[in-house]
N, C-alpha and C positions, 0 to 999 in steps of 0.2 A: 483506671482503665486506659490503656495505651494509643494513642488520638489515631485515631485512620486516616493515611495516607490521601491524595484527592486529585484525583484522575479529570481533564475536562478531554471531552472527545469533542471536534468538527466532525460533519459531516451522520449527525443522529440520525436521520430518517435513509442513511444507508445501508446496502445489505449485509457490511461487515458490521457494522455496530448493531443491526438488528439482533443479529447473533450474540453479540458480546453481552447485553442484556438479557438474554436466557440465563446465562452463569452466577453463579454465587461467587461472590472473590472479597476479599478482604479491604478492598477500597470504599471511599466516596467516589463515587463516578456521578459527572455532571452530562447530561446530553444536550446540550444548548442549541435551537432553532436558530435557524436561518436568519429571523426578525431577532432574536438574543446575541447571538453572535455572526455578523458580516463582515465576514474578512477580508472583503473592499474595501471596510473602514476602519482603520488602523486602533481610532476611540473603541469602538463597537467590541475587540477586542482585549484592550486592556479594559474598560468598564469589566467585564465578567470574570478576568483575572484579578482585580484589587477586591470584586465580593466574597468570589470564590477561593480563593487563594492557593491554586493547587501547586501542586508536589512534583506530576506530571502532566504534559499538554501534547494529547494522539491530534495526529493532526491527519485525518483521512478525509474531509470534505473536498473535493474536484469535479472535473467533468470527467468521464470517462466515455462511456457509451451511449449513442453508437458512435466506433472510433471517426467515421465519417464527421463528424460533426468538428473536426479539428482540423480539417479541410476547407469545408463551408464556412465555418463561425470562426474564425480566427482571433475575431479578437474576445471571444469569451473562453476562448481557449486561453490565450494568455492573462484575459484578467484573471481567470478563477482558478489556474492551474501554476501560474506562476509568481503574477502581482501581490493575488490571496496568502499566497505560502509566503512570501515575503514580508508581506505584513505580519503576518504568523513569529516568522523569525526573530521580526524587530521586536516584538512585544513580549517572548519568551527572554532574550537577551536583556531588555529594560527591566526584568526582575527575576532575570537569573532561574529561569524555570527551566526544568530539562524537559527537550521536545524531540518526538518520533514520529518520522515522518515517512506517510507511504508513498512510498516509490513504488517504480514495476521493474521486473525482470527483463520489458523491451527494450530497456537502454543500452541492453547490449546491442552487438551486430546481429548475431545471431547463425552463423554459417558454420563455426564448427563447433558448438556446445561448450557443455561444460564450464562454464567462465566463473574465474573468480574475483572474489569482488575486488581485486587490486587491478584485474584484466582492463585494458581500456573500452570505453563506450563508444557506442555510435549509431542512434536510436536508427529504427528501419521504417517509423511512422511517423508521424506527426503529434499523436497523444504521446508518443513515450519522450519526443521533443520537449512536450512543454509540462512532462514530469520531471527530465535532466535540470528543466529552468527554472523547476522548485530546490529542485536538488542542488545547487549551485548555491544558490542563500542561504540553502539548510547547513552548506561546507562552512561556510562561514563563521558561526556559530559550533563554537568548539561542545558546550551542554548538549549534545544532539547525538541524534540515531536515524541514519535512513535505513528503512527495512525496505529490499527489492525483493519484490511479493510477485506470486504468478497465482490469484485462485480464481477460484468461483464458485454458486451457489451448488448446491445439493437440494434436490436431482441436476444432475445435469440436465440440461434442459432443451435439447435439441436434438432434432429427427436424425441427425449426421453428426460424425466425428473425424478432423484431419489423418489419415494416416499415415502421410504424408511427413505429421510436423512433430518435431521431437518437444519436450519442457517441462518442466514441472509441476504441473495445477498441484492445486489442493482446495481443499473444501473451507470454506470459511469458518466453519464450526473448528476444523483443527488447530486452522492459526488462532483463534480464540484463545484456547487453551494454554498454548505458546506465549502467550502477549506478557504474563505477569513475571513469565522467567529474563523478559530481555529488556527492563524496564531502565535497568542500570546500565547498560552495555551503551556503548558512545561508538560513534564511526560509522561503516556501513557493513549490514548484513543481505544475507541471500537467505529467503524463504521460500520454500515450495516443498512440493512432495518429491516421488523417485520418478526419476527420468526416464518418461518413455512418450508413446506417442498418444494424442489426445485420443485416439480410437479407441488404444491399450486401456488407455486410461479409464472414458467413459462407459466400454464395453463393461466392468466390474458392475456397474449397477443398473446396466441397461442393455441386455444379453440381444435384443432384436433393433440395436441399432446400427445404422448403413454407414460405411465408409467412404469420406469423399476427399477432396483432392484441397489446399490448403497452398500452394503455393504460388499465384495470383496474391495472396494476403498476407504470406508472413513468410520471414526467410525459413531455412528447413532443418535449425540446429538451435532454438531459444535456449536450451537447458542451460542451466546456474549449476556450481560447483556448491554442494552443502557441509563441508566437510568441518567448516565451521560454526553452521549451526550444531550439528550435531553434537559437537565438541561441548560446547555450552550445555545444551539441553544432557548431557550425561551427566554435567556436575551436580 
């Protein structure tokens, strides 16, 4: 029998890996806690890589929300958001393990869309800051994959929708399904859905929700160029 490939995820008790746990897929997939793997500590890390000995290492544990929080908390913004993924990198590099790394799609400027992933950056907050500052260790490290992600949960979840703001979402269950095709792929990709406005968007599954106004909080052009993923996902 043919030995199965062996997947470790950061970041188990998140919403995207909640999801990825629903699926049947052809891996060992490890979910390792917080007290199993601490990506402040660089040991804590390689300990579950020498038991586990995977194939690949998703590396989704961060802070994200509320984005406020990278504001006020600064320095656990940078530990966990940038330090953490560094550790990450040094310990994928010490044994040659191929690592994918989430990023977001607000690393771009964001004013006139469509960007592709060779476009230049220039985050418009402070989370999507100190996901560039993962990103930068992750360049380092030639084994790697940043995937610049825009989702979120299903249902959407909120009384109001920007309409205001153009980008990509997609539903976490989608990128799920995506995740086994781009395992091998190195460099950076753009992930999200079709480009439109988060109202357009949310309106699909939620017919009586309000439209509101979005630019106090994000510039008014996020959308990513996909023309790359797409390319891939046909083969």
């Amino acid at each position: 029998m043919k030995k199965k490939k062996v997947i470790i995820f950061t970041g188990g008790t998140g919403r995207f890996v909640s999801e990825f746990r629903k699926i049947k897929n052809k891996f060992r997939v490890y979910y390792p806690s917080k007290r199993k793997v601490d990506i402040l500590k660089f040991h804590s890390i390689t300990k579950f890589i020498k038991e586990k000995k995977p194939n690949y290492f998703i590396h989704c544990a961060g802070l994200s929300r509320p984005m406020s929080v990278h504001d006020k908390e600064i320095n656990k913004s940078i530990d966990l958001n940038i330090i953490g993924t560094a550790n990450v990198v040094k310990a994928c590099e010490k044994f040659n393990i191929k690592l994918i790394y989430f990023s977001t799609g607000y690393v771009y400027p964001g004013r006139k869309g469509n960007y592709f992933e060779e476009d230049p950056v220039k985050p418009f907050n402070k989370y999507a800051w100190s996901k560039l500052g993962g990103e930068c260790s992750v360049k380092l490290y030639n084994n790697s994959l940043i995937l610049r992600l825009i989702m979120c949960e299903k249902p959407f979840n909120h009384k109001t929708a920007y309409n205001d703001i153009e980008t990509n979402f997609i539903f976490h269950e989608e990128v799920v399904k995506i995740i086994p095709k781009l395992l091998k792929l190195k460099g950076v990709l753009n992930v999200g859905g079709k480009t439109q406005s988060v109202y357009k968007f949310a309106k699909k599954y939620n017919p009586k929700i309000k439209k509101s106004s979005g630019r106090h909080y994000f510039p008014p052009r996020i959308s990513m160029n996909l023309k790359k993923l797409k390319r891939i996902l046909k083969k």
